[in-house]
N, C-alpha and C positions, 0 to 999 in steps of 0.2 A: 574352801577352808584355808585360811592364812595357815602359814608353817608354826608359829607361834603355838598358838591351837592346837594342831597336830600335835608338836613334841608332847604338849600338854597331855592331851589324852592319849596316848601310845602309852604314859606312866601311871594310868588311871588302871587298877586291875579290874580283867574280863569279869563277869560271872559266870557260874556255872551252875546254879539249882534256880531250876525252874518251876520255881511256885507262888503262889500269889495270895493274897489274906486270906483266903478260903481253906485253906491247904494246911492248915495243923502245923505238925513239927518241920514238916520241908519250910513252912514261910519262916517259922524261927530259923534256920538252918538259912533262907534267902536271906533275911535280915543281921545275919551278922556275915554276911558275904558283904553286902550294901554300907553297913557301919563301915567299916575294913574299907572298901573302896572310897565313901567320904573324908577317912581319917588321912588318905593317902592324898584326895587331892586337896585338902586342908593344906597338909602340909607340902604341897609342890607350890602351892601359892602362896603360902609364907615364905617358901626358902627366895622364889622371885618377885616378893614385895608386893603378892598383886594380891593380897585379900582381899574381897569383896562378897563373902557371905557368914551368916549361920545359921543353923536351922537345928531342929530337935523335932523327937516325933512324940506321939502317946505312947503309952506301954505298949500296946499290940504293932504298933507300927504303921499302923492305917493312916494317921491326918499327922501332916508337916508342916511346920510351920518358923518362921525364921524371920530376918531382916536379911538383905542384898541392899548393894550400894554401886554407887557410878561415880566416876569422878570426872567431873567435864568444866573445863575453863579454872580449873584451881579449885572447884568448890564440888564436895559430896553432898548427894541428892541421894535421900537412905530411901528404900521402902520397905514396907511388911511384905512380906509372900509366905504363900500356903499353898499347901494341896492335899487330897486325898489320894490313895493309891487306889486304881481302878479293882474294881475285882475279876477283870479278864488278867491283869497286870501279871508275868510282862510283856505279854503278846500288845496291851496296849500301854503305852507312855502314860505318867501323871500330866496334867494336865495343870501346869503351873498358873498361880494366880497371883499380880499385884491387884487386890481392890480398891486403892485407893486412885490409879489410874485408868480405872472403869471408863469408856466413854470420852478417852481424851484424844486417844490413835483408834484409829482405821484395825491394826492391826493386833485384836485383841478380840475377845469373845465375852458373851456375856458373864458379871460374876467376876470379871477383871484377869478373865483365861487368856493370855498371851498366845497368840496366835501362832503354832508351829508345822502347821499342815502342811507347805508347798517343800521346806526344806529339811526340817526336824525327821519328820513321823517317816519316811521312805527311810532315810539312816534306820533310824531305831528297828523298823520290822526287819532287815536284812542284820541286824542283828540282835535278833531274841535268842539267848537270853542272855546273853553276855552285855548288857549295857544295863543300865542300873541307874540311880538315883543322881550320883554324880556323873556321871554321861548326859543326861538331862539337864542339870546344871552348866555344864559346862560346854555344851552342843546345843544349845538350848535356850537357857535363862540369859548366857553371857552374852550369842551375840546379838539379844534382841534388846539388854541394855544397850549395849553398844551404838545398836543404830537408834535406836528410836528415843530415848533420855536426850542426846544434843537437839534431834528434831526436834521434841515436844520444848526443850530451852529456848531453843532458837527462836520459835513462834510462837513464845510467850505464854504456852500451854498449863506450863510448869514454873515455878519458883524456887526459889532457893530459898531455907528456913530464913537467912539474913535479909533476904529481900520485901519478903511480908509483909 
């Protein structure tokens, strides 16, 4: 993990209630810890210029859903991403999805699941319950934009809306 990264998430608050959509007033009580903790890293990435999502959930908090963004060679490349929250959750990670890059990398699961099994999911379980929605995002979503949006450019995979 680059230091960049690091400072990033060190400002990212821990969690502390461990409960999952099944779980009544603990999940409301986890869901406004998770808000709290998105709100915070909204704004560490506004103050450093590096926006690159948004997302909102259903009332219950169960399915997410948003736009993320990459910026590579000068030009943004947006996608849609979603997920549901597991209902082991938070023993297990959401399971984030672009579908519209389905079937374009190696490194992606069906349904357009981005693949974080070798380096994600060992972080996350050494820390349940303290990571959260935004730790996912940011441990997670970013640096699988990171590598793999120039790959998929590079090798003509992907397009840029101006290119079309």
């Amino acid at each position: 993990m680059d230091n960049q990264t690091k400072q990033t998430v060190q400002q990212i608050p821990l969690l502390t209630v461990k409960a999952g959509p099944r779980d009544g007033d603990k999940w409301i009580d986890r869901l406004k810890e998770e808000y709290q903790a998105l709100i915070k890293y909204v704004e560490i990435n506004k103050k450093a210029d590096n926006d690159w999502f948004n997302i909102e959930s259903n009332p219950l908090g169960t399915r997410w859903q948003g736009k993320c963004w990459y910026i590579y060679n000068f030009k943004k490349y947006e996608f849609d991403l979603e997920f549901d929250m597991p209902v082991t959750y938070p023993e297990t990670s959401p399971e984030i999805a672009i579908p519209e890059l389905e079937n374009k990398t190696e490194k992606m699961y069906r349904g357009g699941k981005i693949c974080l099994t070798v380096h994600f999911k060992p972080l996350w379980s050494r820390n349940v319950p303290h990571f959260g929605i935004a730790h996912a995002l940011a441990l997670g979503l970013a640096p699988w934009l990171a590598a793999e949006v120039p790959h998929l450019v590079d090798n003509g995979i992907i397009k840029h809306k101006e290119d079309k």
